[in-house]
N, C-alpha and C positions, 0 to 999 in steps of 0.2 A: 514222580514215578514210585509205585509198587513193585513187590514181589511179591507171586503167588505161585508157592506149593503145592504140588496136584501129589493124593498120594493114592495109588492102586492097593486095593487090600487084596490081601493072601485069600485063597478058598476057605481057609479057615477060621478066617476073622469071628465066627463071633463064637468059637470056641476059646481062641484065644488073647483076644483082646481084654476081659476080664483080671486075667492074669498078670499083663502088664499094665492097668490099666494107675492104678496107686502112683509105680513109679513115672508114668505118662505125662499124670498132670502132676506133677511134682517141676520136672523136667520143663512142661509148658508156662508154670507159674515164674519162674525163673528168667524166660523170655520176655512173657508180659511187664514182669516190674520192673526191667531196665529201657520197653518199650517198645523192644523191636520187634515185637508180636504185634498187633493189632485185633488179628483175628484166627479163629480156628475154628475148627468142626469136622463132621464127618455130613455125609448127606441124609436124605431119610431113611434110605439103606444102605447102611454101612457096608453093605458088599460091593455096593459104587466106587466106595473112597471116599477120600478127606481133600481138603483143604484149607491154608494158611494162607494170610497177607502180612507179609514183614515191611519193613519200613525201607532195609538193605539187603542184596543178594546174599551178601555173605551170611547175614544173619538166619535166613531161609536155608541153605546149604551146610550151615554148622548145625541150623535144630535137626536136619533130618537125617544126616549123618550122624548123631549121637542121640537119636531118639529113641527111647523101650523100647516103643513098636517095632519101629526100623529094624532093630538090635534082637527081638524076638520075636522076628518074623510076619508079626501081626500087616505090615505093612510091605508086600512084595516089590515095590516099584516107587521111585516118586522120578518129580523134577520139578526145576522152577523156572518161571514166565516171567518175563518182564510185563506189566502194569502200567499204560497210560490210563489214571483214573480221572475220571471227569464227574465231577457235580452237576447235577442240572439246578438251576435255581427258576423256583416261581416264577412267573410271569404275572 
């Protein structure tokens, strides 16, 4: 099982994401080196949103609760999904 982060950008994201953008991946590299990040992004237009696959719920719900963006608005909205991820393998 996964978790995945969906997060809704503000109208003003790409005035403001700049801004908090330093202390963002700061914040995200932090998650990654203990592992519970996996993935992240935004989509090809960042007015869509972003999203995360953590490893544990909690860990998806503590990054977006104390994320820059979160925190400076950059991001109006999130929540997180449970994740049955499934591999296809070759045939």
């Amino acid at each position: 099982m996964k978790y995945v982060l969906f997060y809704e950008s503000a109208p003003d994201v790409a005035e403001k994401a700049p801004l908090y953008l330093p202390a963002h991946r700061e914040y995200w590299n932090a998650f990654r080196r203990l592992g519970t990040m996996l993935m992240l992004g935004p989509f090809s237009r960042p007015e869509e949103g972003a999203l995360g696959i953590f490893t544990t719920r909690e860990a998806a719900e503590t990054f977006a609760a104390n994320d820059p963006f979160v925190l400076g608005g950059v991001i109006s909205r999130w929540h997180v999904r449970d994740w049955h991820e499934v591999l296809v393998e070759e045939s």
